[in-house]
Each structure stands twice: as structure tokens, then as C-alpha cells.
VMD Tcl script that draws the C-alpha trace (Angstrom):
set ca {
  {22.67 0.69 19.33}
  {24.51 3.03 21.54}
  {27.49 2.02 23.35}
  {28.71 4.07 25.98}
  {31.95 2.67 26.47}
  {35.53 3.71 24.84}
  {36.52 0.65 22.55}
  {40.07 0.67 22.02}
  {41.81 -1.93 19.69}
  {45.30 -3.13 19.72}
  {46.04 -4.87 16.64}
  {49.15 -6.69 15.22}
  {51.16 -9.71 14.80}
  {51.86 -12.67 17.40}
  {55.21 -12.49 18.83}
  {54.74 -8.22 18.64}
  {54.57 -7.90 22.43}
  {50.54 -6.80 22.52}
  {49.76 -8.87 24.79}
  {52.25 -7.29 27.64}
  {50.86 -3.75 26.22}
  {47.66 -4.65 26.38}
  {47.90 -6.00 30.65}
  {49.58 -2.92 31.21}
  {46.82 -0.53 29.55}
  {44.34 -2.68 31.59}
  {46.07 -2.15 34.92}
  {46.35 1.80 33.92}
  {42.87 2.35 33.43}
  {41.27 -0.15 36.32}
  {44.28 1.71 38.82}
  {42.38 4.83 37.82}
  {39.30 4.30 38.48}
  {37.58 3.19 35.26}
  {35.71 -0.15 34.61}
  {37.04 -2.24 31.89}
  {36.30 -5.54 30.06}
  {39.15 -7.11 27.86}
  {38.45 -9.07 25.24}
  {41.92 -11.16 23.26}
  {41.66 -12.70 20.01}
  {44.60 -14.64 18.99}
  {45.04 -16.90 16.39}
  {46.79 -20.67 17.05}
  {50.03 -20.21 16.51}
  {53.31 -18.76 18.17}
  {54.52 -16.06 15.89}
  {52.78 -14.22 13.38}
  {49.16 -14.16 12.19}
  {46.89 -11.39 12.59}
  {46.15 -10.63 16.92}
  {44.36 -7.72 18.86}
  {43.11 -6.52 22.13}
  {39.54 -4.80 22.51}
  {39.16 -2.73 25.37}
  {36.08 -1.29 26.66}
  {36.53 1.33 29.32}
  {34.30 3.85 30.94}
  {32.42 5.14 34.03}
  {29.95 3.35 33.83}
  {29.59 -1.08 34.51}
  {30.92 -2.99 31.36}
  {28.44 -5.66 30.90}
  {29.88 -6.87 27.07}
  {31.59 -6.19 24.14}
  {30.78 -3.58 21.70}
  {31.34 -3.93 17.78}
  {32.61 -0.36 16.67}
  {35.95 0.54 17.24}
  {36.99 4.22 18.56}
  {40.55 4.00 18.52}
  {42.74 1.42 16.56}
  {46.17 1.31 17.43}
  {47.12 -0.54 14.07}
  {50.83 -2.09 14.44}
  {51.21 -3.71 11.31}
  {49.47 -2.58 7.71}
  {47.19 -5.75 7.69}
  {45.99 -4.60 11.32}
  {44.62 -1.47 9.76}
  {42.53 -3.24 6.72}
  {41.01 -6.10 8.90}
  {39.40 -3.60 11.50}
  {38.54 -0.84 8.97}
  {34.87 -1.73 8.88}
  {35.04 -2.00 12.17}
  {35.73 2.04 12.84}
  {33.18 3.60 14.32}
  {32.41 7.04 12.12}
  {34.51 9.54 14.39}
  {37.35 7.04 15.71}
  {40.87 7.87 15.21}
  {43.65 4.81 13.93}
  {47.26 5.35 14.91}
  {50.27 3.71 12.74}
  {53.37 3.91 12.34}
  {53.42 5.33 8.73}
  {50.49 6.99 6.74}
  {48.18 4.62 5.06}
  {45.98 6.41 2.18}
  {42.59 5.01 1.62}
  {42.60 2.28 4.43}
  {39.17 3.87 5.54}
  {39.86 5.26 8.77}
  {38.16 8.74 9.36}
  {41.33 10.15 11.15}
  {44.45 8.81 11.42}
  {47.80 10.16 13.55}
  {51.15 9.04 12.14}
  {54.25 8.52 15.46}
  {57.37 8.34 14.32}
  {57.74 5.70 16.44}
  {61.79 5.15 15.41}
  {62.15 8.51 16.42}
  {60.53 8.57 19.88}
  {63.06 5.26 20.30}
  {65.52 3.34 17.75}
  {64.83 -0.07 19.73}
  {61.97 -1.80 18.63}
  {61.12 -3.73 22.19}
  {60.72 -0.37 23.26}
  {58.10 0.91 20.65}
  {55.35 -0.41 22.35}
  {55.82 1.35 25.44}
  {56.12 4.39 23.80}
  {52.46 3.51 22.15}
  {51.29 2.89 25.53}
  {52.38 6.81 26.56}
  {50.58 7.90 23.20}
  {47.29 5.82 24.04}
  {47.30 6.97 27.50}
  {47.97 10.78 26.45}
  {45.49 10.73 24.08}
  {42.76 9.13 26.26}
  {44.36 11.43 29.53}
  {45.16 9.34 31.67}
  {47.31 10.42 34.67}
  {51.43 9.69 33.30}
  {52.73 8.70 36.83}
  {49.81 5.85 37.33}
  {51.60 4.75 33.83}
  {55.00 4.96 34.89}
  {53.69 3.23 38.05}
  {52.68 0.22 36.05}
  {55.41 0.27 33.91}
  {57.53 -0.15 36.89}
  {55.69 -3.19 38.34}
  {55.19 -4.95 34.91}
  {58.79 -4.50 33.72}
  {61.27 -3.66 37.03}
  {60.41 -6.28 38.68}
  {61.53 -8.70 36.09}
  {63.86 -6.32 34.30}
  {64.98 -3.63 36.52}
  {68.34 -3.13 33.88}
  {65.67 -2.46 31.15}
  {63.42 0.16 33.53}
  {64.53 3.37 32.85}
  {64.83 3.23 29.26}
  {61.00 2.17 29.75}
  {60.21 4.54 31.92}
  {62.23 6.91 29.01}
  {60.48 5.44 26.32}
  {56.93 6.07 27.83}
  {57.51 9.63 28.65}
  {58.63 10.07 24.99}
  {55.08 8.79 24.06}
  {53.37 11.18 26.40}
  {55.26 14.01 24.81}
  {55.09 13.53 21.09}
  {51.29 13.65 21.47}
  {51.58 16.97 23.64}
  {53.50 18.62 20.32}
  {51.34 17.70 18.12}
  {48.75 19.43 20.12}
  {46.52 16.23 19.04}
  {43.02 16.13 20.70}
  {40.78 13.26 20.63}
  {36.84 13.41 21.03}
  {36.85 9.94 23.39}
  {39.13 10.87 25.62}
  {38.14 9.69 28.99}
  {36.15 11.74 31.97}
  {37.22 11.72 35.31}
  {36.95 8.46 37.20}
  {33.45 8.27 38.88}
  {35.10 5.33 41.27}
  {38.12 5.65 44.04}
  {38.09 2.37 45.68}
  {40.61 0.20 44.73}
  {39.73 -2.63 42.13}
  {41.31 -5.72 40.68}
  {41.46 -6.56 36.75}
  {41.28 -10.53 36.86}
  {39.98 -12.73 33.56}
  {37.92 -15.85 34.52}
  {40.83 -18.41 34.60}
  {42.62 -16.30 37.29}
  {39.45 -15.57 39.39}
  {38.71 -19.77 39.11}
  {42.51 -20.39 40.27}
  {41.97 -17.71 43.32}
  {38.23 -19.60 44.05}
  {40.23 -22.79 44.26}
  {42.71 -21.43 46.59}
  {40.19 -19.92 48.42}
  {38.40 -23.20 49.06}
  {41.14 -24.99 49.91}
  {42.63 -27.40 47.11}
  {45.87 -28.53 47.14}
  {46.58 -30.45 44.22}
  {45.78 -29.98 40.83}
  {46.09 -32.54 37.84}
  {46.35 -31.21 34.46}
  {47.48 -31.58 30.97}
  {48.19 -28.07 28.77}
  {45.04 -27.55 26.63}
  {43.35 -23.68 25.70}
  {41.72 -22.01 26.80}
  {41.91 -23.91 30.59}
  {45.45 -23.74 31.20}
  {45.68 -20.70 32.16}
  {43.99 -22.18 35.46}
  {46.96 -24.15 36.27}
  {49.43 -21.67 35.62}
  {47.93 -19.28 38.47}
  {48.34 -22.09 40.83}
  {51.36 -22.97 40.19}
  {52.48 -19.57 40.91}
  {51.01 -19.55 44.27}
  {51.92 -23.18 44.84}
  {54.95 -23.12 46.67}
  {53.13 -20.08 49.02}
  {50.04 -22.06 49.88}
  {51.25 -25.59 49.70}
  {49.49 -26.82 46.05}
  {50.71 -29.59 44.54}
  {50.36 -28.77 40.62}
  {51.10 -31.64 38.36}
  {51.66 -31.48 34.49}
  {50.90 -35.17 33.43}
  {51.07 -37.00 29.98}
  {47.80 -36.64 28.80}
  {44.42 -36.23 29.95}
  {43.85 -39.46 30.86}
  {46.73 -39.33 33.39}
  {45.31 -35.81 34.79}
  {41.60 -37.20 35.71}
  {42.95 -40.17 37.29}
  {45.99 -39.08 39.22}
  {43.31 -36.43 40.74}
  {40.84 -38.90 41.79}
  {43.93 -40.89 43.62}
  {44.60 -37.47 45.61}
  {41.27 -37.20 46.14}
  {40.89 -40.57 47.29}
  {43.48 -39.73 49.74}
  {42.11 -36.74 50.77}
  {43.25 -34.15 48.61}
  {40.83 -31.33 47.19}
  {41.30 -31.40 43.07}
  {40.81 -29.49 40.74}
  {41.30 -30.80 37.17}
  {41.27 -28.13 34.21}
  {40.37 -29.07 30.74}
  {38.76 -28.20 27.06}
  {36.45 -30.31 25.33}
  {38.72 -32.83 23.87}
  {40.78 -33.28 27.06}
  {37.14 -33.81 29.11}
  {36.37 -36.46 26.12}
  {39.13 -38.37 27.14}
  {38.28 -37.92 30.66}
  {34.88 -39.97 30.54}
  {35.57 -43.13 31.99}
  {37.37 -41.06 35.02}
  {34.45 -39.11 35.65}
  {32.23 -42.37 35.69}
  {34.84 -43.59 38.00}
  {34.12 -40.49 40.46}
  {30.65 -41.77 40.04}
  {30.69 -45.31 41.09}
  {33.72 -44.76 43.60}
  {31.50 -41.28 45.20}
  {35.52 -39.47 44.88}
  {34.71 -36.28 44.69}
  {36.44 -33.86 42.27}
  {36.05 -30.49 40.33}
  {36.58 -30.46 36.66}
  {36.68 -26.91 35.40}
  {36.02 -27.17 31.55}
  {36.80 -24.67 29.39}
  {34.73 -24.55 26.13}
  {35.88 -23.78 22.91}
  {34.14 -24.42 19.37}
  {34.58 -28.00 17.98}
  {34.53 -30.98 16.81}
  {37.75 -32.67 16.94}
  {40.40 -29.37 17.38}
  {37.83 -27.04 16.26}
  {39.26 -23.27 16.33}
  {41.98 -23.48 19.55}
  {41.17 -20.08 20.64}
  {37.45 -18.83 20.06}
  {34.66 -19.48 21.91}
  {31.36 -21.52 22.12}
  {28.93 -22.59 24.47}
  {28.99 -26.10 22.82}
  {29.88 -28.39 25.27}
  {26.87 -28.47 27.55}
  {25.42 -31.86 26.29}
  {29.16 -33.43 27.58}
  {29.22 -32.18 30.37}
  {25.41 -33.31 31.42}
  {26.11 -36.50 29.54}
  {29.75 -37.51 29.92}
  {30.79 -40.75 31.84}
  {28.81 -44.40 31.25}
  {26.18 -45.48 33.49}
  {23.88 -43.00 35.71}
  {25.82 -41.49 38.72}
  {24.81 -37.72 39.99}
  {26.86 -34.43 39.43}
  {26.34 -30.96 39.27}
  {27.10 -28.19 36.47}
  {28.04 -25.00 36.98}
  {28.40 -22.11 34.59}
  {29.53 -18.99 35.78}
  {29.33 -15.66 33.64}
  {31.40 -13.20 35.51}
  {35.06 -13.60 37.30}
  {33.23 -13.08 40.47}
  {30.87 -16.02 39.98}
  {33.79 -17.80 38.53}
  {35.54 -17.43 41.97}
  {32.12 -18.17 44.00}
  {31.01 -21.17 42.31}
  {34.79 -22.74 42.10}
  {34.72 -22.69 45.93}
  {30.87 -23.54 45.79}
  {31.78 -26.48 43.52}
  {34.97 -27.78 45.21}
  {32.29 -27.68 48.70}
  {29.39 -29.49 46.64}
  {31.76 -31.75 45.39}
  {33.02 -33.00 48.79}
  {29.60 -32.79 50.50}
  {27.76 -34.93 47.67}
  {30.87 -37.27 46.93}
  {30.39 -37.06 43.09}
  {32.10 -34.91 40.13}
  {30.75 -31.33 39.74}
  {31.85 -29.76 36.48}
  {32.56 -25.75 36.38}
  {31.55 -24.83 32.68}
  {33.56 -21.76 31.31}
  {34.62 -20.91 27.97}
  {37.61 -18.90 25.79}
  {35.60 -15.62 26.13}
  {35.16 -15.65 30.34}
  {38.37 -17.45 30.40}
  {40.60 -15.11 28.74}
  {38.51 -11.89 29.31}
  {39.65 -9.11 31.54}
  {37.91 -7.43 33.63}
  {37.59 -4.71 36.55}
  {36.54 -6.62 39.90}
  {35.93 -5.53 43.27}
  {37.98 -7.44 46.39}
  {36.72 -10.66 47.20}
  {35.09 -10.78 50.99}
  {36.90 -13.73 52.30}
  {35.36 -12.83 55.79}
  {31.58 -13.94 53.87}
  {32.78 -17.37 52.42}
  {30.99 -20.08 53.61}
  {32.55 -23.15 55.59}
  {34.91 -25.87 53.91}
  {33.44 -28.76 54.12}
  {35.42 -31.47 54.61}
  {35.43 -35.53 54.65}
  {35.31 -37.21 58.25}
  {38.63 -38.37 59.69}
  {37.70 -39.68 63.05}
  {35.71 -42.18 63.47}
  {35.95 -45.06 66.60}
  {36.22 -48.37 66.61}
  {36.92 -50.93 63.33}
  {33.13 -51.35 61.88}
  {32.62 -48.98 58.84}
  {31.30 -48.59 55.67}
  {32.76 -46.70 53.01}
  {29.34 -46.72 50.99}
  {26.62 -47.56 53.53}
  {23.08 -47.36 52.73}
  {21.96 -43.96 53.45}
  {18.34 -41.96 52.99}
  {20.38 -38.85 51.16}
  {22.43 -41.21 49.59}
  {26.04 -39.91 51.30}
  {27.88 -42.35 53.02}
  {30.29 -41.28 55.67}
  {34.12 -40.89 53.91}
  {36.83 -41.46 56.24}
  {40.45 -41.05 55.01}
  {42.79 -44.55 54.58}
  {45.14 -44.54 56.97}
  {43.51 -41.89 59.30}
  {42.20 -44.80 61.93}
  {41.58 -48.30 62.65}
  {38.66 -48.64 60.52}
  {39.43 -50.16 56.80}
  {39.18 -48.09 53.85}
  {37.74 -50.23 50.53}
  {37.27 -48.52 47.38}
  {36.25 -50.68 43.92}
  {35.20 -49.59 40.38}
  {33.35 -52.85 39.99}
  {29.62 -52.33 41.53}
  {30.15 -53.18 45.97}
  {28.51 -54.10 48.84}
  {27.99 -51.17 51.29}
  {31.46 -51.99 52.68}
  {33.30 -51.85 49.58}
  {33.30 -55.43 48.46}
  {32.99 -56.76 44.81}
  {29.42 -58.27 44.41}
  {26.99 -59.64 41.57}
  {23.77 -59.61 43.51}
  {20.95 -58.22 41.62}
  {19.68 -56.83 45.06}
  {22.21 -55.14 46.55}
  {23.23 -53.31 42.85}
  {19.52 -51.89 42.76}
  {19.80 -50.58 46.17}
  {23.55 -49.35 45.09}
  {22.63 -47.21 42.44}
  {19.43 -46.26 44.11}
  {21.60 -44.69 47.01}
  {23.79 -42.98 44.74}
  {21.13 -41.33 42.57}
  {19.92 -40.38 45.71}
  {22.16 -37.52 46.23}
  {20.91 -36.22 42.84}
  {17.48 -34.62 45.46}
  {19.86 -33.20 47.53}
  {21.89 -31.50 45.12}
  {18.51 -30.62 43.53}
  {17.39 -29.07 46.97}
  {20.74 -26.82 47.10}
  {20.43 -25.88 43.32}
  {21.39 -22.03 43.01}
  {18.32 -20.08 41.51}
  {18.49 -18.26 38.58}
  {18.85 -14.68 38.87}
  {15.75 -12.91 37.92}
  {15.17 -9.31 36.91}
  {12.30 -6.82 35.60}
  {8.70 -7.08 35.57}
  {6.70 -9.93 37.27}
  {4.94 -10.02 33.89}
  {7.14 -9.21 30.87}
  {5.94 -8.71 27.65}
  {9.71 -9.90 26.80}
  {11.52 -12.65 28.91}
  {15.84 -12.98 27.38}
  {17.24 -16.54 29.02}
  {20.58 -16.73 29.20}
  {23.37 -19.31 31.13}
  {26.81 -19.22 31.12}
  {29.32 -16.24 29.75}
  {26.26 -14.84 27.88}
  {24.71 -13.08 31.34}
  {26.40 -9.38 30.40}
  {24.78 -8.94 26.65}
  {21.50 -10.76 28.01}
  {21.35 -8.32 30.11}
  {23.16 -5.02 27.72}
  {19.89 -6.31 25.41}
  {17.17 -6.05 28.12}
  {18.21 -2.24 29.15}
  {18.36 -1.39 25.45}
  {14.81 -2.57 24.75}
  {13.87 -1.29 28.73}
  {15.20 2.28 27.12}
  {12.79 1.65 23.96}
  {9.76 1.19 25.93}
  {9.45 -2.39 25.90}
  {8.57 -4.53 29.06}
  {11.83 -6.93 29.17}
  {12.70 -9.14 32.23}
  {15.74 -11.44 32.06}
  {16.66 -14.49 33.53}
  {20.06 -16.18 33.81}
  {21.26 -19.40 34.74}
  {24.59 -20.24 37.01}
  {24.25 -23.67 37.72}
  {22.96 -25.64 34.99}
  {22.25 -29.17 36.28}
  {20.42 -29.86 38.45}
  {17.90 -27.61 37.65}
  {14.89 -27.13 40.20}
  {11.63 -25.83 38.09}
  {9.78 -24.26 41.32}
  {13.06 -21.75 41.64}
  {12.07 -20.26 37.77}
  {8.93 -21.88 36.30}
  {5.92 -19.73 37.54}
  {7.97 -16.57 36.04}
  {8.82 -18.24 33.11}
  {5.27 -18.88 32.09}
  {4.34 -15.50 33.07}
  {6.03 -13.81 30.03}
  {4.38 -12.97 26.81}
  {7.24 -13.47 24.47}
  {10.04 -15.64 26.08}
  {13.92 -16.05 24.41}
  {16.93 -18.05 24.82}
  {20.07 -16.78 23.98}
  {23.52 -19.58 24.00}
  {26.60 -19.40 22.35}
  {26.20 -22.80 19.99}
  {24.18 -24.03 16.91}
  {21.74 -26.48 18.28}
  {20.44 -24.46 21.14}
  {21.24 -27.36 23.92}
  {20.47 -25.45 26.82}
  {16.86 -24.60 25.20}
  {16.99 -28.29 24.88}
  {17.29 -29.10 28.54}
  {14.92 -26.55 29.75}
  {11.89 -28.33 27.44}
  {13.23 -31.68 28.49}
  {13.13 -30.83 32.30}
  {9.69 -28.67 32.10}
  {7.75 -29.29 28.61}
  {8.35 -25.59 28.47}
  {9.02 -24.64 24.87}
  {10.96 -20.93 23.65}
  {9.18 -18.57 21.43}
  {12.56 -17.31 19.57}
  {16.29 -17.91 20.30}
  {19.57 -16.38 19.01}
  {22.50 -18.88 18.40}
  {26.11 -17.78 17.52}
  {28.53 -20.45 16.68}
  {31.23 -18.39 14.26}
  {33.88 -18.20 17.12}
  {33.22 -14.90 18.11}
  {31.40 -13.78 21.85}
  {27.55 -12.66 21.67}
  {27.56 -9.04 21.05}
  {24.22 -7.16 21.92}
  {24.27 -5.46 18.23}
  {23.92 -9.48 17.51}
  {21.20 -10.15 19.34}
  {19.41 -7.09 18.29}
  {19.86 -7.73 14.74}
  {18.86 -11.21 14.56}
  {15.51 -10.23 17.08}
  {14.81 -7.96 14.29}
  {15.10 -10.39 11.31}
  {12.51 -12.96 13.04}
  {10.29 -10.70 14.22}
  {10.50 -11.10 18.01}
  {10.92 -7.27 19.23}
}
mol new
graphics top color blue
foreach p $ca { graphics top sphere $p radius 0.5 }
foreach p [lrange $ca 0 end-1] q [lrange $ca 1 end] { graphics top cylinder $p $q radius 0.2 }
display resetview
């Protein structure tokens, strides 16, 4: 397959500084006008142990990773032998010191001691090579350089600044040319390069939360750390609790008060957060639990990524109570659906759960400015209210009670985990319990009615139909346009919110197809499973990755191939 995009690869040890190096090529290329996705992989541990960046840059819209690499900057020997088979046939590697035989087509040797003696500089002088050899404009470098490091270090700028224009020149003398180097920039509006947890973190201060709950757990904590550095700015209360336990539960209290929450988690901290979530439920508190996926059981690999967490977050929490799933597959849905969710929450009184996963999390990407201006309304709970007669969970036809604030009035506030009366009151009748957890299931139509559709492209009448939810939307749809280019009829379909689904918004079309196929990021295909469950609708083929690594469209292809389906 074809891939149109520049894949640079950053390879080296944890603890080598490629993670700053890697921000600051980002912020290079999407300040010049190029689109970019990021991908890290980084093994669990502090120091040491093999890491790299993959960048994929271009003119052109960067809907997913590629697999060959075009240019390896290889910072330790090992770097150099894990991505050899990676190297695409005319790539070029750069090290340190010559490696024979490593497989690499090309390779360029810096002196890197000699372009600077201190090693925390060497990487900024790797960055001036990289962007030399890919031309890129040296003062929108420097310009980075200065915002990334001066601001923090301004003693340590200049021999930065030195370092980089050291870089720029060694590759000058050599007279070095490289066959990717980058066009022009097709683009000159300004755009931002945000991964998913950052564009969740700005959705949440966007819609208005003020406190967040959470205990450290990757790939979601990233989440809290954004807010926390806007926190003091926009008046967030960020709290790092004992465990998750504490986290869910201290956010329902703010909530309960009046407080829009946000809780961010990964599988095993949303295990332990079941009984808090069927608290939401039977309370109606609302809350938004943003969880993170990442490949289990049990500690499963820390930092990959997986789709395998669906079935939890449908299933999660005893007893039957309404919520609604969301799954985002871009950092601009990420930021939409966070403020969608945080709204949804507080309008339908229940937990909604944001579904994410290491790969959106963590991934960078190019993003154009939010348009604050075109947000909807916050909604918000009811805080007047006359006269002492209310209650908290009266008996309604949509199944949302009014929710006044404690302490906001003269009317009296009751709130009980046991099953109530409409006014809040513990209670064993039969009766009143079925009409109790007939109102609450209640909301479950109306957050049926305001399900988001999934967005369809291609033919009315496919001879190909690729279903996709979740972080999997870009190589869905990097698939469809390579079989669109090879003369097949492909339509695709891709799902943001996950539960509740509504079968009018997608059935007719999905019956319509000749061939259809879902593609998820797990082994046992759960999201296949809840489309037959909620339709009797059964897929013709399906591609399942569960090895750690993101869906790649070379991946798809290949296994499409092997079964026969294109």
C-alpha cells in the first residue's frame, strides 16, 4: 500500500530525552504548515528499555499510522536493529557511529561529540540535522527551541539555540540530500498539535468542570495533569486521592454538591470503580468517567493499546441504571464529546463514560482551533425553586427528576443508596421500587432519542461496508480510499457514541451493503457483539488486533486478503 506521508522514527532509550525532541519536532512541523500524527511507544519503566517516536507528516490529512519507516534517527545501537525491518527500501538511518550490516539502505554518521561535548545538548543538535535534512525553515526551529527550553531554562538557551544551529550546519557540509524531504506547506492558517488526553482536559474546561477526582493510572493521567495546569487559572479543583475507590466517590460528593466531575481512569482503576458508578445510578449524580483503555487482564501491557474494555464499560456497576458511552476517534471529537458528555451527564442525571485508549490518548496530532462561539449551552442543575415541598426523585414521564442543590433554598435535599420514595426516603415497598427503577430506566429513551449517529460515507449501496468505533475511525477510513482507488465500491461507517445505540440512525444502510466488516482493536470482537445483540444483524468478516500495537491499514489489508473478503 502506498503511504503518502514522511514517517520519521526517533528511537532510543528511556531517560534519553526523546520525548522533549520529539514535542519539539511536532511543534516545528505543525508551526509550518504540515499535518502530523504522533504516535509514542514506551515501554513501563523509568529509565532504559528500548522507546521511539513515529511521525507522520505531510500535505496532505493524516488519517493513521503507516508501517515503513523513511528516516530513523537511531540513538542507541539496539534502536537501529529493532526498526531495521521496518526501513522502507530508500529511507535513510542516522547514528552516531557507523553500523555495518544493520540493514539500513543509507545511513549518515554526525559526529555528534563534535557538533557539542555535552550530551543534554546532543539531541538538539539532532533536531537541527532532522529539520535540515527534511528543510524545514531554521528560525521556526530556533523559535520552538526558545519556547520549549527558555521559558523553563533561559541560562541553558543559547547554548541550545548554539547547539541547533550546529546541527543545521553539519548537514549543509556534508552537502547531504535526502529524497523525502518535505514540499512546501500547502496550509497557512495556524494549527494546534494536541494528543487526545489534552484535547479531553480542554473539552472539560470548556464545559465547565471544576473538580476532578483521580488516582495516577496510564494512559488517563495525562488528563489530570492538563487540568491541573490550568487549575489555578480557571478555578478547578484537581484532587490526587489514595486509590480509585477514593477518586469515584469523592467526585460523586462534588457532584452531589454541585460540582461538574470528571474522573479519569484505565481499566483496572474503572474495575474498582463499580460500585461508585452503580451509586451514580441509584442516587441519578451525574458524573463523567473518561476511561482510558489499555490491553489486559490484571496489569496487562501499561502502555499499548486495545479496544478491550467495551463490555465494562456497557456492563460495569450492579443492578440496571442508564448511562451513555462515548468513544471518540479524533482529538476533536475527544474535545466535543467530553463537553457533550459532561452536558448529557447533567441533563440525564446518570454516569456517561468517555471511552479512549493509549493510542488516541497519547497520539499527537495537527488540529484546527476549537469554535468556542458554536458550543452548545451548559446545562446545568436547578437552584431555585419556591417554597419547602420537593422531591429529589419524583416520578417523572422522561424519568428526570428536578435536582436542586443542598443548601441552595428552603426545600430539603435527601439523597440514599438504599432504593427511596420519590422524596428520598428509605423504603421496602414492592410498589414504589417497580415504579423507582421504572423511572430511572426511563431516561435510557431519552438518551436513546439524543444518540449521536454514526457517520456515514460512500455509496448508498456498497459492495463493501468497513464498521469501525472508537480510535479505529482514521485506518477505517485510510482502508476504504485504498480499495475506493482499486475500483471497489467501499462505504464506511463509524461509531462515536457507543451506547445507546438507535438502529433507525444506521440500520437501513447497513443492510444495504453486499459485503459488510467490523474492524476493533480486541480479540473477541465485542463491539460486533453489541451490534448483533441490539439488531440480529450479523458481520460477514472482521479484523481484530490485540498484540498492543494501533490498527495499521497495511493490517487490515493483509488480513482482508487472507480470508477472502476484498
Amino acid at each position: 500500500m502506498h503511504e503518502q506521508a514522511l514517517h520519521i522514527r526517533i528511537g532510543g532509550e528511556a531517560g534519553q530525552g526523546l520525548e522533549t525532541l520529539g514535542q519539539m519536532l511536532s511543534k516545528i512541523l505543525v508551526r509550518s504548515g504540515y499535518e502530523l500524527l504522533v504516535m509514542q511507544s514506551y515501554m513501563s519503566r523509568i529509565r532504559g528499555g528500548h522507546n521511539f517516536f513515529s511521525l507522520f507528516t505531510g500535505n496532505q490529512e493524516i488519517l493513521g499510522p503507516g508501517d515503513r519507516v523513511d528516516l530513523l534517527l537511531a540513538l542507541t545501537a539496539e534502536s537501529l536493529d529493532i526498526h531495521r525491518e521496518a526501513l522502507a527500501e530508500d529511507s535513510l538511518t542516522i547514528t552516531g557511529q557507523k553500523q555495518a550490516d544493520r540493514g539500513a539502505q543509507a545511513q549518515l554518521v554526525i559526529p555528534f561529540e563534535e557538533l557539542t561535548r555535552k550530551t543534554i545538548l546532543q539531541n538538539v543538535a539532532a533536531l537541527g540535522c532532522l529539520c535540515r535534512l527534511i528543510s524545514l525553515d531554521r528560525e521556526q526551529a530556533a523559535e520552538v527551541v526558545r519556547d520549549t527550553i527558555g521559558r523553563k531554562h533561559a541560562d541553558l538557551l543559547q547554548e541550545n539555540l548554539e547547539a541547533l544551529d550546529r546541527g543545521y550546519e553539519w548537514v549543509e557540509s556534508q552537502g547531504t540530500a535526502f529524497s523525502g524531504a518535505l514540499p512546501p506547506p500547502s496550509r497557512s492558517e495556524k494549527k494546534l498539535t494536541l494528543n487526545g488526553n489534552q484535547a479531553i482536559a480542554l473539552g472539560a474546561m470548556a464545559g465547565g468542570a471544576n473538580f476532578c477526582s483521580f488516582y495516577p493510572m496510564t494512559p488517563a493521567t495525562g488528563v489530570a495533569l492538563n487540568l491541573i495546569a490550568q487549575a489555578e487559572a480557571l478555578g478547578i479543583v484537581v484532587e490526587q486521592v489514595e486509590d480509585e475507590l477514593a477518586a469515584i466517590n469523592m467526585g460523586l460528593g462534588a457532584s452531589f454538591a454541585g460540582a461538574r466531575c470528571i474522573v479519569p481512569t484505565s481499566g483496572g482503576g474503572f474495575a474498582l470503580m463499580s460500585e461508585g458508578i452503580s451509586l451514580s445510578g441509584m442516587t441519578e449524580t451525574p458524573i463523567l468517567i473518561v476511561l482510558a483503555q489499555r490491553p489486559g487482564p490484571a496489569t496487562g501491557l501499561p502502555t499499548r493499546t486495545e479496544q478491550g474494555d467495551l463490555n465494562l464499560a456497557l456492563y460495569s456497576g450492579h443492578g440496571e441504571f442508564p448511562r451513555a458511552v462515548l468513544a471518540p476517534g479524533t482529538p476533536e471529537e475527544c474535545f466535543h464529546l467530553t463537553y457533550q458528555g459532561l452536558n448529557l451527564a447533567e441533563a440525564y442525571q446518570s454516569p456517561v463514560i468517555l471511552l479512549t485508549d493509549e493510542y488516541l490518548a497519547d497520539s499527537l496530532r495537527s488540529v484546527a482551533p476549537f469554535d468556542l462561539e458554536a458550543l452548545p449551552d451548559i446545562v446545568r442543575p436547578e437552584t431555585s425553586g419556591q417554597g419547602r415541598e420537593y422531591e429529589r426523585f419524583a416520578l417523572t414521564e422522561d424519568g428526570v427528576s428536578p435536582r436542586r442543590l443542598p443548601g441552595t433554598g428552603e426545600h430539603l435535599v435527601v439523597a440514599d443508596s438504599d432504593e427511596h420514595t420519590p422524596e428520598g426516603h428509605i423504603t421496602e415497598d414492592h410498589g414504589v421500587r417497580n415504579r423507582m427503577v421504572e423511572k430511572r430506566l426511563a431516561k435510557l429513551q431519552g438518551l436513546r432519542g439524543e444518540a449521536i449517529p454514526p457517520e456515514i460515507t460512500g455509496p448508498d449501496l456498497p459492495e463493501l461496508l468497513l464498521v469501525s468505533w472508537g480510535s479505529t475511525k482514521g485506518v477505517m477510513h485510510q482502508v476504504a480510499h485504498h480499495l475506493a482507488e482499486q475500483g471497489r465500491s467501499v462505504a464506511s461507517m463509524h461509531f462515536t457514541q457507543v451506547w445507546p445505540l438507535n438502529p433507525a440512525q444506521f440500520l437501513e444502510r447497513f443492510d444495504a451493503a453486499g459485503k459488510t466488516i467490523c474492524l476493533e482493536s480486541n480479540a473477541t470482537g465485542q463491539f460486533e457483539a453489541l451490534i448483533r445483540q441490539q439488531t440480529g444483524r450479523s458481520f460477514d468478516s472482521r479484523v481484530h488486533r490485540y498484540d498492543g500495537l494501533p490498527l495499521t491499514a497495511s493490517f487490515v489489508l493483509d488480513r482482508l486478503e487472507r480470508d477472502g473478503s476484498i
